[in-house]
N, C-alpha and C positions, 0 to 999 in steps of 0.2 A: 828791817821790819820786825823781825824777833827782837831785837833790841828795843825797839820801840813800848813791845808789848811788856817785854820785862821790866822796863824802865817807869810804866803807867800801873803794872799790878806792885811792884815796889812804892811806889807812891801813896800808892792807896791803902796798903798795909799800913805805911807810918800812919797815914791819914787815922784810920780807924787805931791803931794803937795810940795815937794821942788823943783821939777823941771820948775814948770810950776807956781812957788810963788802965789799958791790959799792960799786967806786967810781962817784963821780958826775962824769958828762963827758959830754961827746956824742955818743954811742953808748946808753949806757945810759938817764939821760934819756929823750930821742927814742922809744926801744923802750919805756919803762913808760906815754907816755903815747900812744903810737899802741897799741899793745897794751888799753891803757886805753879807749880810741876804738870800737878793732875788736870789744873786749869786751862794755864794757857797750853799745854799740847793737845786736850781736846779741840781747843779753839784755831788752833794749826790746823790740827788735822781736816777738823770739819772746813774750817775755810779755805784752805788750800785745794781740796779735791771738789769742793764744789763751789767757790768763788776765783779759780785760778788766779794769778798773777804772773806776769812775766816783764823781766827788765829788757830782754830781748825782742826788741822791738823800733822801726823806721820805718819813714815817711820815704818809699823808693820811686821812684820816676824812671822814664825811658827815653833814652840816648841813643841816636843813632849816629855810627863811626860813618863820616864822612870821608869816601876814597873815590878819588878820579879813576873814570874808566878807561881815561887815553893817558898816555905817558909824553912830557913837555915841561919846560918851565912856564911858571905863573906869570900873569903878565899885569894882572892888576886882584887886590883883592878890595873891595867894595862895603865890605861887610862889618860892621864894628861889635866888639864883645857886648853881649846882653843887652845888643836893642832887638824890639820886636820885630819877626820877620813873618811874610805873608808866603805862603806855597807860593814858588815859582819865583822868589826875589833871588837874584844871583849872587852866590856866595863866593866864589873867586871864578877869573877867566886863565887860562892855556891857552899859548902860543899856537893860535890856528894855521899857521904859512903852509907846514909841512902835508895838513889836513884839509884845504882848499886846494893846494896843489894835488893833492890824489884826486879831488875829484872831480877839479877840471880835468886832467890826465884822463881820468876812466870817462866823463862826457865825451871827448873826444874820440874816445878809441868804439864808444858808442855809435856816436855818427856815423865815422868810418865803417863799423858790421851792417848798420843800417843800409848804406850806399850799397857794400857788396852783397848782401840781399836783394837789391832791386839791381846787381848787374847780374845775379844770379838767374833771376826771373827773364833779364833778358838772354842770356847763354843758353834757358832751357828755351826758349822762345826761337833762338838763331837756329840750335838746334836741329828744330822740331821743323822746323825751313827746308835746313838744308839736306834733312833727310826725302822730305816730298819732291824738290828737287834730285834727286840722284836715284828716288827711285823712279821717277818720270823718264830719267835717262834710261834707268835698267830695262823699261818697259819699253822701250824704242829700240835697244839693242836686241831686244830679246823679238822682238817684232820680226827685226832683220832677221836676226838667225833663224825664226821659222820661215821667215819669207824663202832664203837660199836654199834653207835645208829641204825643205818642199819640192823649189826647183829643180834641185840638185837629182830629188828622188825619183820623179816622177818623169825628168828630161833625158833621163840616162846617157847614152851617148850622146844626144844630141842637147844634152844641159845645158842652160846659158851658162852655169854657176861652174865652178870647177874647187875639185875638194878642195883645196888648198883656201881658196876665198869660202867655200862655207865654214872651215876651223879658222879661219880671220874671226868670223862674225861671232862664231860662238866663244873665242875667246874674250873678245871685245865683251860679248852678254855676259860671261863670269867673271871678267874684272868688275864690271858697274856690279854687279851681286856681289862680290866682296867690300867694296866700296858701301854700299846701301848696308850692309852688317855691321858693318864698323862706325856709320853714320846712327845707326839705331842704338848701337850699345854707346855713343858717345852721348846722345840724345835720351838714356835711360839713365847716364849717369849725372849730368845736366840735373834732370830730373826728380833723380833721388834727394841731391845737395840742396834743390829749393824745398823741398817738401818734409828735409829731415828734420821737422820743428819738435819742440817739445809743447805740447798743450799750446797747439797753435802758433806755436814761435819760435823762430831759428835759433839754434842752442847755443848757438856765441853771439847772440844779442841777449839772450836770457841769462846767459851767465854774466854778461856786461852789467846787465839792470843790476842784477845780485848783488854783486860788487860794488856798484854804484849807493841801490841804498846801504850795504855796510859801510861805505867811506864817507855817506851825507850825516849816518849814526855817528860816526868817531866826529865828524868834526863838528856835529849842534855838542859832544859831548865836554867838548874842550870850555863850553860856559856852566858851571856845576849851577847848580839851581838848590832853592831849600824844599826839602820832601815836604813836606807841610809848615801848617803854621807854629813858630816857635822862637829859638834865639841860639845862637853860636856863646855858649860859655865861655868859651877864651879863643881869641885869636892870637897866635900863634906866625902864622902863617903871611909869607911876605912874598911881592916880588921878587922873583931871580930862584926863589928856590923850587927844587924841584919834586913835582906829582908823577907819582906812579902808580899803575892799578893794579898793586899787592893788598892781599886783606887783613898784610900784619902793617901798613904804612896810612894811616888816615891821618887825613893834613889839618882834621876838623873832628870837634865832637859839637853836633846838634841835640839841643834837648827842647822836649816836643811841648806843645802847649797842650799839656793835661794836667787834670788834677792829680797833685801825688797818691801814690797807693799804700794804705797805713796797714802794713802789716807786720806780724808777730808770731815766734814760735813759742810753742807751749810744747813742757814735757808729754811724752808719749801714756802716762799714764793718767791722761784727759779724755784719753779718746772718747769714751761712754759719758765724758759731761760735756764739752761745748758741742752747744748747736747753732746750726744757721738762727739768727735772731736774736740770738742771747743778745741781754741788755751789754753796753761797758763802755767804761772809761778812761780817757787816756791823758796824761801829764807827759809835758817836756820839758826840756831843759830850757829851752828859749824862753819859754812863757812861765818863771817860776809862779805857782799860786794857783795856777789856772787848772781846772777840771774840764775835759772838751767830752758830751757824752757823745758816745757812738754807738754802732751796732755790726752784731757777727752777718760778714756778706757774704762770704765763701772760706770753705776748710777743705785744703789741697788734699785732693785724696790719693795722694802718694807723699811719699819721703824720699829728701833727693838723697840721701846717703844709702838707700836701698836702687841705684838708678844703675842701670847694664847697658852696656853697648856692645856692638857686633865688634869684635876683634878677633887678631889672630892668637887669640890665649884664653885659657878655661876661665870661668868667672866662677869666684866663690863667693862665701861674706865676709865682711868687711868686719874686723873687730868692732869698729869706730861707728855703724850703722845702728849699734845701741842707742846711741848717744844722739839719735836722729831726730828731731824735734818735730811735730805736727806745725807744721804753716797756716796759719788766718789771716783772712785779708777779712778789713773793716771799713766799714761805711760811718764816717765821722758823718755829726746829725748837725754839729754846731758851727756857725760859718768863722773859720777862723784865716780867714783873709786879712783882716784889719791888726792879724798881729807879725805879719812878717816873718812867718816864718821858714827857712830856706829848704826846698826839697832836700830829701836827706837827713832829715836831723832826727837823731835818738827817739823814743819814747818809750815808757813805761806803760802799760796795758793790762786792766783787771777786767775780767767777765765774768757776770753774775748770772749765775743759770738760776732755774726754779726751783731750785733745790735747796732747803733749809736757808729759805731765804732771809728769814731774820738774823742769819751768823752773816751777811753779805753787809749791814752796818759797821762791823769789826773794819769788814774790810774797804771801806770808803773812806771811815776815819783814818786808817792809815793809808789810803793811798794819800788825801787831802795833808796827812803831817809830811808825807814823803815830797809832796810836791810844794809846799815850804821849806822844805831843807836846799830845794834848790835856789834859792837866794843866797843859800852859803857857801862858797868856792872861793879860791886863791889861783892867784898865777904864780905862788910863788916867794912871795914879798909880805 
């Protein structure tokens, strides 16, 4: 771009020394090219700090790494590189055998808690039986034994009962009493097992369900699906190889249907000149010739080269955090669909703030020379 401008006020010198036959000597010389000097670094300065420019500058999008959550080999992939995909179209299947097998396995083992909870209900139910029966008993023993011991008291010598048969009876009464205790603490432990639910539910049916839906999880997981609407940029990815769910191993990269985001870093010493709005314009390499206008959408208000994380070590600055660039993102105004050009690609980017704005035609004309030079390139040959 400096070249440029040297190149046009060199021009124009000749221009005017042939036009106007000034001679060439030491005087004139001297004055075209300190005049030259004094000129175009005015014309720098002032455009530079108030029409920025930056080469630094791309059309970026967003990809997201596709990784399987279950570990298996692939059993079909379905999907072809850069055709359009609809949220929820399946992008490869995993070997479900091992994964239906778990969860038939755990329905089963389900069933089964379920049954032994309704034999639970009945054991607390037998129970609770057989304790009214043994205490009926105790109450019959214990009948007797007041019946004897009564007699016993009251008949004295002439007692039907004789001590030996009144300690029958009472023994007989404190066996059925121990029997009836042991019936009741069987019948409270009955008891506690049907009743030990969690939020209403036995806790090895509940931990089954658990289970259950995590194994019904792993194996809808083994069909990977597309997170939104978009397209698979390369496949890669084949039967027989295998998927694991590490987040340094993605068997896919999906890039998302949205409009690229056109942005560019400017030196840090803009900060006090672009603002949200600024007018500006942007040239690529794809589309030599072409001017696309746009406008300032958002200016990151940080700088990643000043960016800290929690670790285990003191954080200082960074020499290299100078050299940190202000980030803009821009809202292109002009519909450049019809030129094909591929997420990703390069751009050049001028913003003209309100600021001595008639030095902002300097810099139009050079971006427009800058973006006819991109017609000129080699591969080489």
């Amino acid at each position: 771009m400096d070249l440029l401008l040297i190149l046009t006020y060199t021009a124009l010198c000749y221009a005017i020394f042939k036009i106007f036959d000034l001679p060439v000597n030491k005087w004139t010389v001297p004055t075209a090219v300190l005049g030259g000097i004094f000129l175009i670094g005015a014309m720098l300065l002032l455009m530079n700090y108030n029409h920025p420019f930056t080469k630094v500058a791309q059309a970026a999008y967003v990809t997201t790494p596709i990784v399987s959550q279950v570990r298996g080999p692939v059993t079909e992939v379905p999907v072809e590189g850069n055709s359009a995909l609809n949220r929820g179209d399946i992008l490869f299947k995993i070997d479900p055998v091992p994964f239906q097998a778990r969860v038939d396995q755990i329905k089963a083992e389900l069933a089964g808690a379920i049954q032994d909870v309704g034999g639970l209900n009945q054991s607390w139910e037998a129970a609770k039986a057989e304790v009214t029966q043994i205490q009926a008993e105790r109450d019959r023993t214990k009948q007797s034994f007041d019946r004897y011991l009564e007699g016993y008291t009251k008949g004295g010598l002439n007692s039907p009962f004789s001590e030996n048969e009144v300690e029958n009876r009472r023994q007989m009464y404190l066996a059925k009493e121990g029997e009836l205790q042991k019936a009741q603490a069987e019948a409270a432990r009955a008891q506690l097992e049907f009743e030990a639910n969690l939020e209403g539910e036995n806790p090895i049916v509940a931990q089954l369900k658990a289970e259950l839906v995590e194994a019904e999880y792993d194996l809808a997981n083994t069909v990977v699906r597309a997170p939104t609407d978009g397209y698979v940029a390369q496949v890669i990815l084949r039967p027989g190889m295998m998927a694991v769910p590490l987040p340094l191993r993605p068997v896919m990269v999906f890039v998302h249907k949205e409009k690229p985001r056109m942005l560019a870093e400017f030196q840090q010493n803009l900060a006090q000149r672009i603002e949200v709005g600024n007018e500006a314009e942007i040239i690529v390499k794809g589309a030599p010739g072409e001017i696309f206008k746009a406008q300032v959408h958002t200016i990151m208000p940080v700088i990643s080269r000043g960016n800290w994380q929690a670790s285990g070590q003191l954080q200082g600055i960074d020499p290299a955090a100078s050299q940190g660039r202000i980030l803009v993102e821009f809202k292109v105004l002009d519909d450049i669909s019809e030129y094909h050009l591929p997420a990703g690609v390069t751009a050049e980017v001028a913003i003209y703030t309100d600021h001595f704005h008639h030095v902002s035609v300097i810099r139009k004309v050079l971006l427009r020379m800058t973006s006819w030079l991109n017609y000129v390139f080699s591969e080489g040959h």
